[in-house]
C-alpha positions as CSV (number, residue, x, y, z in Angstrom):
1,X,102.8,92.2,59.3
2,X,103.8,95.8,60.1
3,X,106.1,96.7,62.3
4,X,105.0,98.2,64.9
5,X,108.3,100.6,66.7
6,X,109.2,101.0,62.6
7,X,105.0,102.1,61.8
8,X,105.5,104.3,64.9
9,X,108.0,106.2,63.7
10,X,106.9,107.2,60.7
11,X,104.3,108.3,62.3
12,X,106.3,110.8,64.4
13,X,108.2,111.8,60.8
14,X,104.5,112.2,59.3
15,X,103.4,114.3,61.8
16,X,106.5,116.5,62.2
17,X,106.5,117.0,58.4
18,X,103.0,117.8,58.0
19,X,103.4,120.2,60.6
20,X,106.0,121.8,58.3
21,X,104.2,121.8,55.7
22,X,100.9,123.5,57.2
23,X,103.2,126.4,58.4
24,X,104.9,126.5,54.8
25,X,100.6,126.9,53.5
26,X,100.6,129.6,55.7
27,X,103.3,131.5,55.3
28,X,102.8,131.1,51.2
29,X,99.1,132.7,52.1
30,X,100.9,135.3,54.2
31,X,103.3,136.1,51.4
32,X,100.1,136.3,48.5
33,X,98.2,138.4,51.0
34,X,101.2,140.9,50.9
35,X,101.9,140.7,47.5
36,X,98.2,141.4,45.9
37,X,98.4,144.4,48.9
38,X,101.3,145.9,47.0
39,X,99.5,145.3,43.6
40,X,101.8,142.6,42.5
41,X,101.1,139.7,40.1
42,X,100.2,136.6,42.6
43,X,99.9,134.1,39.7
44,X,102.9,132.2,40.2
45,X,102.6,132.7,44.5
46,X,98.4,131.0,43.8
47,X,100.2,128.2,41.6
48,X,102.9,127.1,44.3
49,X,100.4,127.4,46.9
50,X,98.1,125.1,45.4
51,X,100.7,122.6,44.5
52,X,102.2,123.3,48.2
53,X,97.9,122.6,49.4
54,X,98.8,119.1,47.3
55,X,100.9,118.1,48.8
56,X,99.7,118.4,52.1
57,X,97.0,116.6,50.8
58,X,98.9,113.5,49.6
59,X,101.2,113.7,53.3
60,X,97.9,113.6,55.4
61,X,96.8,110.5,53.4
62,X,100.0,109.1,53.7
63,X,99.6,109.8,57.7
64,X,96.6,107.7,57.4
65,X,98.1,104.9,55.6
66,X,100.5,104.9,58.6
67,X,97.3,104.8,61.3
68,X,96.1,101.9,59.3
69,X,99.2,100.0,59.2
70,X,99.6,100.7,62.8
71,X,96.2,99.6,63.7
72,X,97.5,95.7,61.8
73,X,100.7,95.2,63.7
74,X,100.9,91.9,65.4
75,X,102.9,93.2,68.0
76,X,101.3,95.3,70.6
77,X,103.1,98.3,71.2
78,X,105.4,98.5,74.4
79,X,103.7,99.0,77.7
80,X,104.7,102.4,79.7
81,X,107.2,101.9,82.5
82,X,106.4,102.5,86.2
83,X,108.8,104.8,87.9
């Protein structure tokens, strides 16, 4: 069985990365909106987006292979602390 605290951060890394990588989309979109403005050749900006769309694909399936994992661990996760 899955770790849980292990499964629970890489969640967290998930998250943070997909994050990165749905600003990265954006900005890429920002940059071919600029660039067909100015009447440039986006060809090559359209390809790395979609590759850059891919992989945010594969890292939010990967996020869900993380939530499933998480949802076998044998071990519950840690109960909050009272202050």
């Amino acid at each position: 069985m899955p770790n849980w605290l292990q499964e629970f951060e890489h969640l967290i890394q998930a998250d943070r990365l997909l994050a990165d990588w749905q600003r990265r989309v954006a900005d890429q979109i920002v940059c071919i909106e600029e660039m067909t403005a100015k009447g440039y050749d986006t060809d090559l900006a359209e390809d790395l987006l979609r590759t850059m769309e891919y992989t945010l694909e594969v890292g939010q399936r990967h996020r869900q292979l993380i939530v499933e994992a998480l949802s076998r661990c044998d071990e519950a996760p840690p109960a909050p602390s009272s202050h």
